[in-house]
GULUM-758621 format. One record per residue: residue in three letters; x negated, y negated, z negated of N, C-alpha, C in turn. Coordinates in steps of 0.02 Angstrom, whole numbers, plus 32768, in hexadecimal, padded with zeros to 4 digits. Layout:
BEGIN
alaXYZXYZXYZ ...
//
This chain:
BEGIN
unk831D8B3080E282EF8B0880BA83118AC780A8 unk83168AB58078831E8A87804783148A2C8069 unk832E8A0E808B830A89D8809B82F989AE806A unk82C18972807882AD895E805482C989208039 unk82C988F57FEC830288D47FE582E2887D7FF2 unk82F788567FFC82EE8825803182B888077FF3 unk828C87D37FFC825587B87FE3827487727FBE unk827287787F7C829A87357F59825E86FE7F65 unk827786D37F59824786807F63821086967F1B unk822586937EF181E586AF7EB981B186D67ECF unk81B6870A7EFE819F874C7F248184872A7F50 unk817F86E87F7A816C86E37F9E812F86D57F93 unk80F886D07FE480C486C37FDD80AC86807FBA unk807986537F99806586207F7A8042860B7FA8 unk804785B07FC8801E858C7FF17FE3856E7FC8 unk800A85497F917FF385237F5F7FDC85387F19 unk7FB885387F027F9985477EBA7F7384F07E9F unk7F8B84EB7E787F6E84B67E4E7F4B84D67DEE unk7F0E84CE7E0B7F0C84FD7DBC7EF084C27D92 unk7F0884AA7D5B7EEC84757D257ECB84237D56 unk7EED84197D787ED983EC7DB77ED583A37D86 unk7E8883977D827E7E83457D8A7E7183217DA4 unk7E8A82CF7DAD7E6C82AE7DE07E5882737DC4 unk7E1A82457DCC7E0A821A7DA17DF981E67DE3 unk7E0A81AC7DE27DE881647E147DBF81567DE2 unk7D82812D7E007D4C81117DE77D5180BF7E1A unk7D6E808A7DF57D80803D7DFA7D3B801D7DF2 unk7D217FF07E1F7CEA7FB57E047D1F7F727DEF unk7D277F637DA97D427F1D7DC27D1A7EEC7D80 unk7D187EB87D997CF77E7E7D867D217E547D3D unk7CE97E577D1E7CFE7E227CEF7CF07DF77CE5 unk7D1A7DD47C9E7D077D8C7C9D7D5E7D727CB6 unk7D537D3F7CD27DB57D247CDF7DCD7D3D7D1C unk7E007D467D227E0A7D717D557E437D537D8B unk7E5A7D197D7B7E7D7CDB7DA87E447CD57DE6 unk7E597CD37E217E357CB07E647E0E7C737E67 unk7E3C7C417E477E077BFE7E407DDF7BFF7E16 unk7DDF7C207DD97DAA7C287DB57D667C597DCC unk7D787C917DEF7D467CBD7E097D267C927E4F unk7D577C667E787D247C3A7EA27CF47C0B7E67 unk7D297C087E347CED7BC47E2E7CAC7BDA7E17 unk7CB27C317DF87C7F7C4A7DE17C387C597E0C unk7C627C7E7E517C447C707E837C037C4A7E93 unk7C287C167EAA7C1D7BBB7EA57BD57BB07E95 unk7BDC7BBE7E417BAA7B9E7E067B6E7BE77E08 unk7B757C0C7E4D7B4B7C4A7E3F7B597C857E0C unk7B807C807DD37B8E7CB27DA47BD97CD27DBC unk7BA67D0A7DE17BE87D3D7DE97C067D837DB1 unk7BF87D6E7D7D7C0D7D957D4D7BF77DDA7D6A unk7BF47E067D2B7BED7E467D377C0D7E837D56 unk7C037EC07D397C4C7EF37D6E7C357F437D3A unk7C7C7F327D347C887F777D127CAF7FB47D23 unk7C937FFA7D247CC0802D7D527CED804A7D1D unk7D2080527D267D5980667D0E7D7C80997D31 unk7D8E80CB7D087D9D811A7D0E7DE9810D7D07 unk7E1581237D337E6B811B7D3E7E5E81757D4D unk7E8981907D0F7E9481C77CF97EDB81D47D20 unk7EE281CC7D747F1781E97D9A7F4282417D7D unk7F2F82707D857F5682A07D8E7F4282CE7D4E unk7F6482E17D1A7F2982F87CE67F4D833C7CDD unk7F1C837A7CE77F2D83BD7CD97F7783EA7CEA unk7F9083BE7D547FB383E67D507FAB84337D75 unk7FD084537D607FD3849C7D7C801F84AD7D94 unk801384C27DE7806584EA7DF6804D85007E31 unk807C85387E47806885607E9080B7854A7EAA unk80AC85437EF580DE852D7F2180E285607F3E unk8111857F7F6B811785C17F94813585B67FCE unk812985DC800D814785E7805181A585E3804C unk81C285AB806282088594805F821E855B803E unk81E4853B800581FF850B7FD681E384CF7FF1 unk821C84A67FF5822184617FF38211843F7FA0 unk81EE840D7F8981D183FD7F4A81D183B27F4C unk81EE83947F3381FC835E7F2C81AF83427EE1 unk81AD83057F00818282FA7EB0819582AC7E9D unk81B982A87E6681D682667E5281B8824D7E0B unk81B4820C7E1281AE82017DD8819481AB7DD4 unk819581847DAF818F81417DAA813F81257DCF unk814780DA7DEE811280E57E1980C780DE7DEF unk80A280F67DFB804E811F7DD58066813A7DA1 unk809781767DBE807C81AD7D9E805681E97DB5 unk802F81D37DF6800A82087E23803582317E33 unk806B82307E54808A82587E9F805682367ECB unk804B82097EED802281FB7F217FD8820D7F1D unk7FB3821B7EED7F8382457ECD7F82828A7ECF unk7FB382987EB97FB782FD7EB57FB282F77EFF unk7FED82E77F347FE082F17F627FA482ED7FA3 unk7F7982B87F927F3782C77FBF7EF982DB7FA3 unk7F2382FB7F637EE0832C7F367EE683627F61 unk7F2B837C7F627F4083B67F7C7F3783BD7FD9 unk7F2383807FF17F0B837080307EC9838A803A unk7EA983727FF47E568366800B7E4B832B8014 unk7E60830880107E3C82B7802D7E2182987FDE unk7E3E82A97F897E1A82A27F607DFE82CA7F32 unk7DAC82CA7F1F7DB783187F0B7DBD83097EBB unk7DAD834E7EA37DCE835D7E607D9F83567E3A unk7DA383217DE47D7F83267DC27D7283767D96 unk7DB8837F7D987D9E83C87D707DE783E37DA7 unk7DE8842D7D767E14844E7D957E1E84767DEE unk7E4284A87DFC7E3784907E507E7D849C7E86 unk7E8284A17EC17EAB84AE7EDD7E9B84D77F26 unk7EDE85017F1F7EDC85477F527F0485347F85 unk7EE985287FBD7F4185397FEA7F308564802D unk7F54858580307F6185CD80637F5B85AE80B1 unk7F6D856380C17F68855380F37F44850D80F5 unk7F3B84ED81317F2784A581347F5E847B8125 unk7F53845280E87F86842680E57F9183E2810C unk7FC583C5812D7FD283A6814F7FFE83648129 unk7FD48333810B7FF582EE8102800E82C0811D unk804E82B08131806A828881528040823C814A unk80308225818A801081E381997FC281D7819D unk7F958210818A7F5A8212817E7F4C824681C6 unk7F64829E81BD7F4E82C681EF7F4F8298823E unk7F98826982307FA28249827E7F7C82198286 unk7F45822682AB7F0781E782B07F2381B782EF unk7F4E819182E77F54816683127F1C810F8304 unk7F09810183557F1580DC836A7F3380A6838E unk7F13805983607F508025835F7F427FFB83B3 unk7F12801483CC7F187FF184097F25801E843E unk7F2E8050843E7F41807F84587FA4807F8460 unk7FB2808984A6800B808884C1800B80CE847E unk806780D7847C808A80FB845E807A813F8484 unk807D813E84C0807A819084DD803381A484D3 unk7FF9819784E17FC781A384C27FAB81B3848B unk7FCC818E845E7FC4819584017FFE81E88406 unk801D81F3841B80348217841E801D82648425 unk7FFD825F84577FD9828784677F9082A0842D unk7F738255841A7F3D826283F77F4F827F83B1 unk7F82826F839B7FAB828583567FB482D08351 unk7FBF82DF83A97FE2832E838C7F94835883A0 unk7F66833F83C97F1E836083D87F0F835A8389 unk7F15833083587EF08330831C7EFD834B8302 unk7F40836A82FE7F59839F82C47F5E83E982F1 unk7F3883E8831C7F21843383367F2884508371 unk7F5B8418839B7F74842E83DD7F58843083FE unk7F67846784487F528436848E7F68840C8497 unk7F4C840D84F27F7783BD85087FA583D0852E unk7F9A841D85327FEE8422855B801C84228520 unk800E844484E08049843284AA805783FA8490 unk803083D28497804A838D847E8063836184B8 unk805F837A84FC808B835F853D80D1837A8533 unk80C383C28519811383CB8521813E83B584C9 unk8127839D84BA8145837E84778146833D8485 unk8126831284A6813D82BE84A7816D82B284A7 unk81A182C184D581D582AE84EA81FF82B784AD unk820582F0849A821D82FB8453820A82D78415 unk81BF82B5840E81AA828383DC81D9823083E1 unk81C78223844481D881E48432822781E2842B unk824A820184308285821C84388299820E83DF unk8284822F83C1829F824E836F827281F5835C unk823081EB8366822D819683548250814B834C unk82698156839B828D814383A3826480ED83C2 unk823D81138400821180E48413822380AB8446 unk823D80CB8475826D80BE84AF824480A984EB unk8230806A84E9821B8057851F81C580498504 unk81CE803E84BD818A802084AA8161806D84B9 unk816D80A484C1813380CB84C7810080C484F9 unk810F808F852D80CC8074855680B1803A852F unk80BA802184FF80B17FF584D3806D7FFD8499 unk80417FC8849280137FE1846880267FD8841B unk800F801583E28040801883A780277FC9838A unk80087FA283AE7FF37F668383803E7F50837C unk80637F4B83C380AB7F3583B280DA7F3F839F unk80CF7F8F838480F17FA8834881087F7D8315 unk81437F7682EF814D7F73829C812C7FA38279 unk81217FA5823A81027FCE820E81457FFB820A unk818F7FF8820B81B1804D820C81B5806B8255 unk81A88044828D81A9805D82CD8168809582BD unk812D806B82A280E380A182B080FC80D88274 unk811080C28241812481048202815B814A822D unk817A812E824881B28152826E8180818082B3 unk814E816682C2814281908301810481C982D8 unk80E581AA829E80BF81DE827680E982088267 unk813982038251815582288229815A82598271 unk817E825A828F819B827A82D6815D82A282EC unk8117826C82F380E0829E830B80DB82F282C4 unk80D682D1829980D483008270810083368266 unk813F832B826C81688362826C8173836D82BE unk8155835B82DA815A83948337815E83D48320 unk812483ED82F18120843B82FB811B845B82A1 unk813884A48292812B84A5826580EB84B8823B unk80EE849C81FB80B3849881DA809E84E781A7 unk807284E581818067852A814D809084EB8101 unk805B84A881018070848280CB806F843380EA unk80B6842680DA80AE83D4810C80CD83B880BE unk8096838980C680A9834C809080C883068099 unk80EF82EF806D811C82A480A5810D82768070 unk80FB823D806F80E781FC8031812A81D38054 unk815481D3803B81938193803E818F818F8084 unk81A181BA80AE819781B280F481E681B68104 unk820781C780DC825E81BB80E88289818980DA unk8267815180AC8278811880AC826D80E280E6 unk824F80F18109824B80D9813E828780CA817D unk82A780A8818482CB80BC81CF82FD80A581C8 unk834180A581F3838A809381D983A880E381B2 unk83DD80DA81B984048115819883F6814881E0 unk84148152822383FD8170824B83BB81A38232 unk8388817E822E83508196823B832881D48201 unk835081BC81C5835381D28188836C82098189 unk83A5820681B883C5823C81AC83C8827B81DC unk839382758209836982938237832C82B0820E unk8302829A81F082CF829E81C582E982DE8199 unk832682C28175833882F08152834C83488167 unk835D8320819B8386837381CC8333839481DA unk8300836181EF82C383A58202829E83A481C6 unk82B5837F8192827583C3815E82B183EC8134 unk82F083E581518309842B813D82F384758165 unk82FB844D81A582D2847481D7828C84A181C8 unk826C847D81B88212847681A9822584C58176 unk82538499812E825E84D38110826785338110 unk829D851B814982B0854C815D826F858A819A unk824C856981A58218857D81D181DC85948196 unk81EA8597815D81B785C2813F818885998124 unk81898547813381468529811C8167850480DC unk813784EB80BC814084D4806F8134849B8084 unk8164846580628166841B8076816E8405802D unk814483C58034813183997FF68152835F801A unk816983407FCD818683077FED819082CE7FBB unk817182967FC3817582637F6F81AF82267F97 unk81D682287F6D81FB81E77F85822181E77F38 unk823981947F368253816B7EFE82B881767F16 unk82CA81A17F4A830781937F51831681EB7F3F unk833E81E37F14834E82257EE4837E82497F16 unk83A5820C7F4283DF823B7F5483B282727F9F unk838B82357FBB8358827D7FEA835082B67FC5 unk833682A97F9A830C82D47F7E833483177F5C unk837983197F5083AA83487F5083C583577F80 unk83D083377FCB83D8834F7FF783A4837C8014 unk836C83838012833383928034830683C78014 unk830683BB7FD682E583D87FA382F684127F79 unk82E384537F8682F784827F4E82E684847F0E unk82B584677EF4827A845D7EC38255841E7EC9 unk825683F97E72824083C07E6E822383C37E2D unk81FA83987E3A819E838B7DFF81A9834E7DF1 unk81A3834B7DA581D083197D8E817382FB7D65 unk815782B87D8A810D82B87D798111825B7D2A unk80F982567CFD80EE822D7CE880A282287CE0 unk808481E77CE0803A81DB7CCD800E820B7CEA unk801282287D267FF2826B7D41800A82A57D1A unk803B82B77CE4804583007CC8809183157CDC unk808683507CE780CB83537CED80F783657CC2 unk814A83367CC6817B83447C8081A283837C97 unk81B083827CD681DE83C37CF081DD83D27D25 unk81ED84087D3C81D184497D6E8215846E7D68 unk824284647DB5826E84997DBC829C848E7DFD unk82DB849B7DF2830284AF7E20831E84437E3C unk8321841A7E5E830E83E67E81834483CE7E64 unk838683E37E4983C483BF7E3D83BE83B07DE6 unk83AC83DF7DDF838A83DC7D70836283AD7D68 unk832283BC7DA18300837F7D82830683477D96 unk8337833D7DCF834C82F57DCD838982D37DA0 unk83B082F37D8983D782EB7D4C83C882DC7D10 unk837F82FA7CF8835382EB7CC3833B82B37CD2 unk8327829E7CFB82FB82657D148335822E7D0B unk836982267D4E839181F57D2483BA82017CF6 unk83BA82247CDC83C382227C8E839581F07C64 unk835381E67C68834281BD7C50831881777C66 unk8324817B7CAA830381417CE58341812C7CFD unk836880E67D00839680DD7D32836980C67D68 unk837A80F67DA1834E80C37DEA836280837E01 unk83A080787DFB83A0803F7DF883977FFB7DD0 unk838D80157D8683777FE37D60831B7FEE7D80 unk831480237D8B82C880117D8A82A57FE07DE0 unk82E87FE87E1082D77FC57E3982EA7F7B7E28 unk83037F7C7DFA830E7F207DD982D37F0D7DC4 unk82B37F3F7DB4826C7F317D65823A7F0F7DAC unk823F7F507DC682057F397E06820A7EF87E30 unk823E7EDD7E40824D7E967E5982447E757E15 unk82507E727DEA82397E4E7DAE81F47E3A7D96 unk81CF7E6B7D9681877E697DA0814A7E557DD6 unk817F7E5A7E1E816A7E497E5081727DEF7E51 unk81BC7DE27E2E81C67DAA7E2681927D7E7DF9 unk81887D9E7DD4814B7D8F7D8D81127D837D9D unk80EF7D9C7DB580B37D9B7DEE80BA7D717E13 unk80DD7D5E7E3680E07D297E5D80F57CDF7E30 unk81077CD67E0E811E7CA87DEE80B87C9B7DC2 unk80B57CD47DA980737CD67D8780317CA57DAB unk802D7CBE7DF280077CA87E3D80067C687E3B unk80397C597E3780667C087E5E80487BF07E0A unk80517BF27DEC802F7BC67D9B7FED7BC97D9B unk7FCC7BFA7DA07F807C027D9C7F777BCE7DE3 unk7F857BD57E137F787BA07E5D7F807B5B7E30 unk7FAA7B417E0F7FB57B107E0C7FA47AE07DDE unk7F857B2E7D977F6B7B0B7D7D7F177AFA7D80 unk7EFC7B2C7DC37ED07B1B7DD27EBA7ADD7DF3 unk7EF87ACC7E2C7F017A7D7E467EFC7A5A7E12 unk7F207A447DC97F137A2C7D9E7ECE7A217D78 unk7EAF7A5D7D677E627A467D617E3E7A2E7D9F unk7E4C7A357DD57DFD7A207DE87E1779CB7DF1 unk7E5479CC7DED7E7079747E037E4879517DAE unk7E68796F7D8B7E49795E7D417DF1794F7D46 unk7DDA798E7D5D7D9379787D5E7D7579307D9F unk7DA6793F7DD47D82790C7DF07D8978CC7DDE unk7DCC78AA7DAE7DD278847D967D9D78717D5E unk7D8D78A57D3C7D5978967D037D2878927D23 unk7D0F78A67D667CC478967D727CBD78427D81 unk7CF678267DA67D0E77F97DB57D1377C77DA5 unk7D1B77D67D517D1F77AC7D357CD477A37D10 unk7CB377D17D0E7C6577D47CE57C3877AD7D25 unk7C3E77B57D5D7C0377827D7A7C1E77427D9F unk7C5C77397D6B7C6676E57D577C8C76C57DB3 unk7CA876877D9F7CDB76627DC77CAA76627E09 unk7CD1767E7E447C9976777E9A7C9576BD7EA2 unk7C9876F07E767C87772A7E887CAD774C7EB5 unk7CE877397EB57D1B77657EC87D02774F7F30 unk7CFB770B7F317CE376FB7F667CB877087F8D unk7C7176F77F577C2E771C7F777C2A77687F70 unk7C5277937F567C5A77CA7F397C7A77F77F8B unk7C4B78117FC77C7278467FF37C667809802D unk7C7777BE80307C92779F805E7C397780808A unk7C39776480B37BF1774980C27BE276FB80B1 unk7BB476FA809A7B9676BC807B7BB8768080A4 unk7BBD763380857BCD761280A67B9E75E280E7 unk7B8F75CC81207B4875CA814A7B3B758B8122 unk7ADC759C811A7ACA755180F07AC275288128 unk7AC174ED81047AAE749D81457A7B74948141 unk7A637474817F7A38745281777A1F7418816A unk79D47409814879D973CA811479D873A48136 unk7A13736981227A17732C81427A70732C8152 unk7A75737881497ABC737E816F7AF7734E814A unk7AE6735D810A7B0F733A80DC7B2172E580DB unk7AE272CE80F17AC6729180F47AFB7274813E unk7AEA72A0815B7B1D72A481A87B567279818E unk7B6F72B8816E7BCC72C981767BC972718151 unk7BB5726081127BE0723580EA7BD771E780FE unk7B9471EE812A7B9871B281597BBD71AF81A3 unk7BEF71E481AF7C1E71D781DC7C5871D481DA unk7C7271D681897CA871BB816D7CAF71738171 unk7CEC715781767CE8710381627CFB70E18131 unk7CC370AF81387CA6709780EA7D07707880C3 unk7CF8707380827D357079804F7D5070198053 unk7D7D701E804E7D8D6FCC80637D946FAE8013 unk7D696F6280337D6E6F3A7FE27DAD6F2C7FC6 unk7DAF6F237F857DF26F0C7F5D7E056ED17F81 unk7E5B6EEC7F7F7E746EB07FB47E696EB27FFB unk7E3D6EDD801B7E4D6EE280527E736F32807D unk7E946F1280A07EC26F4980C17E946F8380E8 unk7EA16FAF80D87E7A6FEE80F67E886FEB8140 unk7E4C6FFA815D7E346FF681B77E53703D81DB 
//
């Protein structure tokens, strides 16, 4: 008999189905001026302006099936809903139209791991891997291996309050890849760390790969994302421009994005904003100094005095009479002062 001929990645089973997938936010934001000192002062005077909801058209009509072995990279400039597709495809937002299939429970890096911040490192440990399905004897015999690949050391009797924000990113990442997944999703969870740690990360979701589960993965650093990635989703404005093999569509991409001009743009804008802040602050210091001067000047010379400070104490009558008869009297012309 004939054996049978091995199962190509196309052939394989589908985790993921995205059929015509939309995702829409619904924003309250307020109008009228939209500077801080002006919204206190609106405050202030009781008129808090109105509020209008606004529809942010995140992810619009995509469709693709992911399959058992593929690593999937999803790139693309920041809001263009990679971080959207992905906790559509979670469940955590649902779908205005369209819907989504997946064969297993999907597992989002930083959300499934419900840690607590007052809670030591070995404990969060524990509660991380009970949340994503374990016992407690399997998540005993994986600690050692978490704080280990974290890279916790001594702080794992430590509460994560005294964590850094990549120490706590690093022990989600580690809790999450302990065991393998059906679909594990990663949000920029590899930028995190020194080079070491990165490059650990990288070695287990080749791993992950290789174990049959489908790994999602959004990060802004192209060169991960060809190391790691067989297949990459190339997303603008929520649609997608390209869909394929992870090295094409990152060639297309910078082909027409330099990442590094665009990490200039972003310190540029970041710079802009802040520069923007610091003027609006200052020229708000400027009006109210302006106004208090003009009030200042409208209820006339003394104000500034009687204006905040406490009255001066009145005398009593006669007091006056006091003082100028205990001065001494003025000496006549020609005579020498006493």
């Amino acid at each position: 008999m004939a054996e049978a001929a091995p199962t190509s990645r196309a052939e394989s089973a589908p985790t993921v189905i995205c059929d015509d997938l939309h995702v829409v936010y619904r924003v309250v934001s307020q109008t009228g001026a939209s500077s801080a000192a002006q919204s206190v002062g609106r405050l202030l005077r009781g008129r808090g302006g109105g509020s209008v909801m606004k529809k942010v058209h995140a992810v619009r009509g995509v469709s693709m099936v992911a399959r058992e072995g593929e690593a999937i990279a999803l790139i693309g400039r920041n809001g263009s809903g990679k971080s959207t597709l992905l906790r559509a495809i979670a469940g955590l937002l649902p779908a205005e139209s369209g819907h989504v299939y997946t064969a297993g429970r999907p597992s989002l890096l930083g959300v499934n791991a419900a840690l607590m911040r007052d809670l030591p490192g070995e404990e969060n440990i524990l509660l991380g891997c009970m949340a994503m399905g374990m016992t407690r004897q399997e998540a005993l015999a994986r600690r050692d291996w978490i704080a280990a690949f974290a890279d916790l050391g001594e702080f794992i009797a430590y509460p994560m309050d005294t964590y850094s924000s990549g120490m706590a990113a690093r022990l989600r990442f580690a809790i999450a890849a302990s065991t393998s997944h059906e679909i594990l999703m990663i949000d920029e969870a590899l930028a995190t760390g020194d080079a070491e740690f990165r490059r650990r990360s990288e070695q287990r979701i080749m791993e992950l790969r290789e174990e049959a589960g489908t790994v999602f993965l959004v990060s802004h650093s192209l060169g991960v994302v060809r190391l790691t990635c067989n297949r990459a989703i190339w997303l603008e404005k929520g649609q997608v421009v390209m869909d394929g093999e992870a090295n094409e569509v990152v060639d297309a991409y910078e082909a027409l994005y330099d990442p590094e001009l665009e990490q200039q743009e972003r310190k540029q804008r970041r710079a802009r904003r802040r520069r923007e802040r610091q003027e609006m602050e200052e020229a708000a210091r400027r009006a109210a100094e302006q106004a208090r001067a003009e009030r200042l000047a409208a209820d006339g010379p003394g104000a500034a005095d009687g204006a905040g400070g406490e009255p001066p104490p009145a005398q009593e009558p006669g007091a006056e009479a006091q003082a100028s008869s205990a001065l001494p009297p003025e000496p006549a012309p020609g005579e020498a002062p006493r």
